[in-house]
Backbone bond lengths (Angstrom), bond angles and torsions (degrees), N, CA, C in turn:
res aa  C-N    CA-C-N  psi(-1)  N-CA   C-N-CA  omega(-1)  CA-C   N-CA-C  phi
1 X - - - 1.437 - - 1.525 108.38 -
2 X 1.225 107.55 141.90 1.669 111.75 -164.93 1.391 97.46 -102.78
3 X 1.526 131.43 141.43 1.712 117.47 -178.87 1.393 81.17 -101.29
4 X 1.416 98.75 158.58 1.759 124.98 -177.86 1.820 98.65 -101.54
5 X 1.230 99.44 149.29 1.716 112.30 148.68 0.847 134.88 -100.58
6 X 1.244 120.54 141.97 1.453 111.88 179.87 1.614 113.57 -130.44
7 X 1.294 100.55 146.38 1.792 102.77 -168.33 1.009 106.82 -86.30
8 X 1.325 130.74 153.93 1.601 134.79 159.38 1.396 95.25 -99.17
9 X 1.836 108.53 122.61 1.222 110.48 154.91 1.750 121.43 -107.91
10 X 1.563 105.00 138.76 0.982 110.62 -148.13 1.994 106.30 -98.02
11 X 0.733 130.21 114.38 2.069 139.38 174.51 1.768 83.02 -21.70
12 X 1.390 131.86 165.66 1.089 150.94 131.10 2.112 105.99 -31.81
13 X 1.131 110.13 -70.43 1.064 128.12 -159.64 1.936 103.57 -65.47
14 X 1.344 105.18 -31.29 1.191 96.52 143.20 1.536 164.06 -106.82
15 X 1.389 93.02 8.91 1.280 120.57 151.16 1.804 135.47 -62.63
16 X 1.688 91.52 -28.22 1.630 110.82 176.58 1.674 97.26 -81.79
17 X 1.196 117.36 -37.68 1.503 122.86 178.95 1.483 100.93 -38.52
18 X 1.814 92.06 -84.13 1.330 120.65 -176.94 1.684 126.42 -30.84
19 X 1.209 104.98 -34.96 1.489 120.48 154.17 1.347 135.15 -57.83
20 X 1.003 107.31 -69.86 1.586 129.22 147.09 1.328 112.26 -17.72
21 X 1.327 121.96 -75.52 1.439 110.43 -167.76 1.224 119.50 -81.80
22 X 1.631 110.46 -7.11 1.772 120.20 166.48 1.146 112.98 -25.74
23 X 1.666 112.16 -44.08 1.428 132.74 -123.48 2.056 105.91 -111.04
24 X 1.222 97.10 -32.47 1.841 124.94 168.39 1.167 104.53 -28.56
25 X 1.223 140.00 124.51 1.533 119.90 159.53 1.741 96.80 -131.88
26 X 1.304 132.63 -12.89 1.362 97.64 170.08 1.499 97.33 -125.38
27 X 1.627 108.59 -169.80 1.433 118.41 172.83 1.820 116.24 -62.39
28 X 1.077 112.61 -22.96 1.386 112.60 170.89 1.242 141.89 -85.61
29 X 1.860 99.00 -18.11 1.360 105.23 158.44 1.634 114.51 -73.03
30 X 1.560 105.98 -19.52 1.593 96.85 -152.95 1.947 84.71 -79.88
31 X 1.444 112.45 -39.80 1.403 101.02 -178.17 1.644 120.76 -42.45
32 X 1.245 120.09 -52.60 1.617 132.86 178.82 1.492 93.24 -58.90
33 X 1.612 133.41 -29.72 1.190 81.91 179.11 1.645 114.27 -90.53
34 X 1.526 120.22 -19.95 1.398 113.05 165.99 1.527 111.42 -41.63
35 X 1.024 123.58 -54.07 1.623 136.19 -143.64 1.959 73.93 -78.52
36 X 1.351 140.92 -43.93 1.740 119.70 171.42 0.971 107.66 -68.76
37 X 1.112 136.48 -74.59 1.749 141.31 -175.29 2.112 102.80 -41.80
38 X 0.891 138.72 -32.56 1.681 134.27 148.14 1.507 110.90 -64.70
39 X 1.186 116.60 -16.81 1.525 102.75 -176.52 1.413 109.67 -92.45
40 X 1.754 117.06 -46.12 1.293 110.01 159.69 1.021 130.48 -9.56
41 X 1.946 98.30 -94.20 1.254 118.46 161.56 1.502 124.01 -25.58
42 X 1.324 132.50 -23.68 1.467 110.92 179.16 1.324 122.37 -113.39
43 X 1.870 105.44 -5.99 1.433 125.48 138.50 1.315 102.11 -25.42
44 X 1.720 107.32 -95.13 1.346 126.95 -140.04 1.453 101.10 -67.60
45 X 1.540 130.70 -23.19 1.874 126.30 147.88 1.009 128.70 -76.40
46 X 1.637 127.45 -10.30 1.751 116.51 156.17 1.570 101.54 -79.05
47 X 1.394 131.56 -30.97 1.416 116.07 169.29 1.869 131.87 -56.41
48 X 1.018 92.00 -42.38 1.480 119.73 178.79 1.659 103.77 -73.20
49 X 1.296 135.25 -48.56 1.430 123.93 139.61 1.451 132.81 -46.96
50 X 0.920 111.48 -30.59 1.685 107.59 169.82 1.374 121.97 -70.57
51 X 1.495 118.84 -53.48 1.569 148.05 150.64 1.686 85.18 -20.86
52 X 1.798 122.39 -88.89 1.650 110.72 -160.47 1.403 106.55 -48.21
53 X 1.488 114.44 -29.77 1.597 99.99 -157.14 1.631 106.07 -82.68
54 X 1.798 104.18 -35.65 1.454 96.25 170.74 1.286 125.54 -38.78
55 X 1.791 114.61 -51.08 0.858 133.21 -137.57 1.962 107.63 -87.63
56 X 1.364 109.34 -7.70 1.466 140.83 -148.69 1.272 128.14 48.77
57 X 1.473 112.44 23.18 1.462 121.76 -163.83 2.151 93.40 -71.78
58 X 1.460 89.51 -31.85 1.810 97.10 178.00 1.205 113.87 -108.33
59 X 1.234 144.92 167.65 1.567 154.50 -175.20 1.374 114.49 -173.19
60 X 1.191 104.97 177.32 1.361 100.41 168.87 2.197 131.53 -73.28
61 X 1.414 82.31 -11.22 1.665 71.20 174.32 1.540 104.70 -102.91
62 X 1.237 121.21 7.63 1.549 124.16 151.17 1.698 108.96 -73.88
63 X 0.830 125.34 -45.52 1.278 132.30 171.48 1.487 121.06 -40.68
64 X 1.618 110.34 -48.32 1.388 124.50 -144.93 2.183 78.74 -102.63
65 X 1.347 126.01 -44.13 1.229 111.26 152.17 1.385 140.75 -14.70
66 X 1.748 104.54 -74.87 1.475 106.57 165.94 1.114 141.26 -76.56
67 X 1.625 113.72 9.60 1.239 123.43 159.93 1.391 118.00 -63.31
68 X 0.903 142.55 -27.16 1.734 171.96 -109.29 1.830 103.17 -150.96
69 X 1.537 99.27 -42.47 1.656 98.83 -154.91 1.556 99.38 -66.13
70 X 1.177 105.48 174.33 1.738 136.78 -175.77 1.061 120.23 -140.75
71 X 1.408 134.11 75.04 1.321 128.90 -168.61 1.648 97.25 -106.67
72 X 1.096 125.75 11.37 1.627 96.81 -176.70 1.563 117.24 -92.56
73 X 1.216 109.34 139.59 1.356 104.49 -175.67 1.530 133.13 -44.91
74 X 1.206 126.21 117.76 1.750 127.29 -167.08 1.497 97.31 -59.74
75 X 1.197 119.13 151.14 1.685 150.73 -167.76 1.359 114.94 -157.02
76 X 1.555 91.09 107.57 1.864 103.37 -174.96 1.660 79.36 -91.10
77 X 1.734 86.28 173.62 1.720 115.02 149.98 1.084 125.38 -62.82
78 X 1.439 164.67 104.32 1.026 151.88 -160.55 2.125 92.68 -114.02
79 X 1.248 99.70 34.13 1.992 70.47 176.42 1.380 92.55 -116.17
């Protein structure tokens, strides 16, 4: 039996990653780059909140909702 390979193909977006951290050499670069890659990310969700709220899809009694909400998934004991 012959074993097969298989490629990982990689998004663009992770290829720029993958590059990127080639390049890291101490603990402080690797922090700056978390501390960009969190900033993005909270870019592109204060935008995306503004957009619902412009849009009135959000308001304030959406707001006053998820103060209250519970979305995390329930977790029994299983022993």
């Amino acid at each position: 039996m012959e074993a097969t390979k298989e490629r990982t193909v990689f998004s663009p977006a992770q290829t720029v990653v993958i590059n990127a951290v080639a390049h890291l050499h101490t603990e402080e670069e690797i922090f700056a780059l978390k501390q960009a890659i969190a900033h993005f990310f909270f870019e592109r969700a204060t935008k995306e909140m503004d957009r619902l709220w412009d849009s009135g899809t959000w308001n304030e009694q959406t707001l006053e909702v998820l103060k209250t909400a519970h979305y995390r998934t329930p977790y029994t004991n299983r022993r």
